[in-house]
C-alpha positions in Angstrom: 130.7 144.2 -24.8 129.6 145.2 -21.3 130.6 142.1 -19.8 133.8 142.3 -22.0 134.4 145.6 -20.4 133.7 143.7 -16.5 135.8 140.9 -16.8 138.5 143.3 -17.7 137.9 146.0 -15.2 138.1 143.4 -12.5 140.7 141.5 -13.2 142.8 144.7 -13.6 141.5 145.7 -10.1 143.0 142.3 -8.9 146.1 142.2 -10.5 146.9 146.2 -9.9 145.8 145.4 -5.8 148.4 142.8 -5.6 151.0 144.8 -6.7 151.9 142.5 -9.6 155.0 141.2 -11.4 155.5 141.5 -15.1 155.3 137.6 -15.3 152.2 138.0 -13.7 150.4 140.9 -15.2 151.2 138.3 -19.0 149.5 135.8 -16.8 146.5 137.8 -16.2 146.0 138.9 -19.7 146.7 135.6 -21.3 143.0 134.2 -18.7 141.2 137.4 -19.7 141.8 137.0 -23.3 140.8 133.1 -23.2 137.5 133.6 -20.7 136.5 136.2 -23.3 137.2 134.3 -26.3 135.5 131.6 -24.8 132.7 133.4 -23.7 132.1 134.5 -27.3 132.9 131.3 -28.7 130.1 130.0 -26.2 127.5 132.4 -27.6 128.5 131.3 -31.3 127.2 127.8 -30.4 124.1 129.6 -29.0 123.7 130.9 -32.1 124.4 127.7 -33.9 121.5 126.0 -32.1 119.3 128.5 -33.2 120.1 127.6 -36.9 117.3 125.9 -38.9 119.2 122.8 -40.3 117.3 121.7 -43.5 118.2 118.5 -45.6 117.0 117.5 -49.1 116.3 113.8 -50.1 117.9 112.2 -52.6 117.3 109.2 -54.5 117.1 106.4 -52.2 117.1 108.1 -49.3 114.7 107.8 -46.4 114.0 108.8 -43.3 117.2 107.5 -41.7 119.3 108.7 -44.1 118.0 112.1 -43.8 118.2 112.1 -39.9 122.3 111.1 -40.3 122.5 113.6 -42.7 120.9 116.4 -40.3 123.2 115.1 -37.4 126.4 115.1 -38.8 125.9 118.7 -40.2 125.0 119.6 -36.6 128.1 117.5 -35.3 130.6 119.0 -37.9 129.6 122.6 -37.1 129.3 122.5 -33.4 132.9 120.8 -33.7 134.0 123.8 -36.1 133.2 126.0 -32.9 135.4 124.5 -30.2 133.1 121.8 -29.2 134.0 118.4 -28.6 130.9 117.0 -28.7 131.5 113.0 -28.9 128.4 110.4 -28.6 128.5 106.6 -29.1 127.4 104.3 -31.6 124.2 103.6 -29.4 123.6 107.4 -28.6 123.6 107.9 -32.0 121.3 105.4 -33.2 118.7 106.7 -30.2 119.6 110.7 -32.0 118.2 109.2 -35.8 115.4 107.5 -34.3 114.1 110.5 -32.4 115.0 112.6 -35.6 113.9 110.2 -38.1 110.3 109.7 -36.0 110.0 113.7 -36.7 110.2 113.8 -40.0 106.4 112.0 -39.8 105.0 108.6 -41.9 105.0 108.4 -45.5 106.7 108.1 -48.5 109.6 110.6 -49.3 109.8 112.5 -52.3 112.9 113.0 -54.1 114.3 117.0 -53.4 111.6 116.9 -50.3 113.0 118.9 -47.8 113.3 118.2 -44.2 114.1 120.7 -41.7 114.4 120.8 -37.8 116.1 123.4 -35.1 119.6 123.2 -34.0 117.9 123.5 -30.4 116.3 120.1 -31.4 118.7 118.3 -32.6 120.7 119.8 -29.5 118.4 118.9 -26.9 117.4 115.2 -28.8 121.9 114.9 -28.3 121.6 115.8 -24.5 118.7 113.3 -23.6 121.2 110.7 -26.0 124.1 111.6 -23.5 121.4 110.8 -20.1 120.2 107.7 -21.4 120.7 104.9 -18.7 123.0 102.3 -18.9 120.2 99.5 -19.4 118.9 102.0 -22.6 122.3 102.3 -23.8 122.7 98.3 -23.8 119.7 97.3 -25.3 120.3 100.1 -28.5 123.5 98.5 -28.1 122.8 94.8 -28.8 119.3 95.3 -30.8 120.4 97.6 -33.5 124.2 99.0 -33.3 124.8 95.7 -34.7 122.4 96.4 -38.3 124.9 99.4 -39.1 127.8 97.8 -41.1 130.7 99.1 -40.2 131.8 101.0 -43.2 128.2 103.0 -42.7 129.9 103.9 -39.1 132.6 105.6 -40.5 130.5 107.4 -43.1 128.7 108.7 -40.0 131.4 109.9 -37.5 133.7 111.4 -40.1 132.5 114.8 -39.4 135.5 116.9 -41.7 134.0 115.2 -44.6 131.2 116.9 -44.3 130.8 120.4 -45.8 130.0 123.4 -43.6 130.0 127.1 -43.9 133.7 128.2 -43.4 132.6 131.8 -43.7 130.1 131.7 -41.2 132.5 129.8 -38.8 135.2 132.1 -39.2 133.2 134.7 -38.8 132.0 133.5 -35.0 136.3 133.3 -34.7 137.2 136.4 -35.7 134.5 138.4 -33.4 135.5 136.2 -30.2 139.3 137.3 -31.1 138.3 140.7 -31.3 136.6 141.0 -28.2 139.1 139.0 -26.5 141.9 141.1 -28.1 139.3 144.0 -26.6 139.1 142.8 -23.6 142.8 142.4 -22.8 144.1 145.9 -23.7 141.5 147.0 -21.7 143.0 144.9 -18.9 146.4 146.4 -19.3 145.5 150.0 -19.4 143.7 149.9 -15.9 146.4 147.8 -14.6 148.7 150.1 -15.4 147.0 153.4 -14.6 
């Protein structure tokens, strides 16, 4: 809220110092309103990659399949935010390896669960996204090619997978507020 309140403050000093127009004065309330929202959008993501993500196993299922699983959920909610995180086939198949070794050796149960950090998964998608170009080329032509193509689809259609609406448009509604917040608080020092 304080920064709310500083963003606000200062661009009505701005805007008031320049003697603005009424086309102007919109102007300046339409970039308060979106640096705030996204500000608050940002620290919903924060938040998301603080999230334990957790994963049952189902018949069938291993390791791999669990890992997908995990990453996909992470994928469709950090998408549900604003982000437009996009990775590769390659990248991806690096992001379930890394995953897939945490989950340790062994047999999986049925119902076991798995869980691991969004800050994980997060930080196992950045290293993905910095892999070199040699890296990227050898996933590339080793195992890209072992994923059939309708398993490819299964795993990038993020909207089929089911996330927490509430929880989502609960992140939405407090950035609008404080972006709605933030704005008339812009227009009543600009105008005093």
């Amino acid at each position: 809220l304080k920064e709310t309140a500083k963003i606000a403050g200062e661009a009505a000093k701005a805007v008031k110092g320049a003697g603005a127009s009424v086309q102007e004065l919109q102007d300046a309330v339409s970039r308060v309103y979106a640096t705030v929202y996204e500000k608050s959008i940002a620290g919903g993501l924060d938040n998301l990659r603080k999230n334990n993500f957790s994963i049952a196993a189902a018949k069938g299922e291993g390791q791999t399949h669990l890992a997908r699983k995990l990453i996909m959920d992470f994928i469709a909610q950090d998408r549900a935010l604003g982000s437009n995180l996009e990775l590769n086939k390659a990248q991806l198949v690096y992001v379930e390896d890394v995953l897939r070794r945490n989950f340790g050796e062994g047999v999986i149960k049925l119902d076991q669960v798995f869980s691991v950090k969004g800050e994980k998964i997060m930080e196992v998608l950045e290293q993905a996204k910095s892999l070199s170009e040699e890296k990227l080329q050898n996933i590339q032509e080793k195992f890209v090619p072992e994923i059939s193509e309708k398993t490819w689809k299964k795993l990038t259609d993020y909207d089929s997978v089911v996330i927490n609406h509430e929880a989502v448009n609960a992140v939405r509604a407090e950035a609008e507020k404080k972006a709605a917040e933030a704005a008339s608080k812009f227009m009543q020092e600009a105008v005093q």
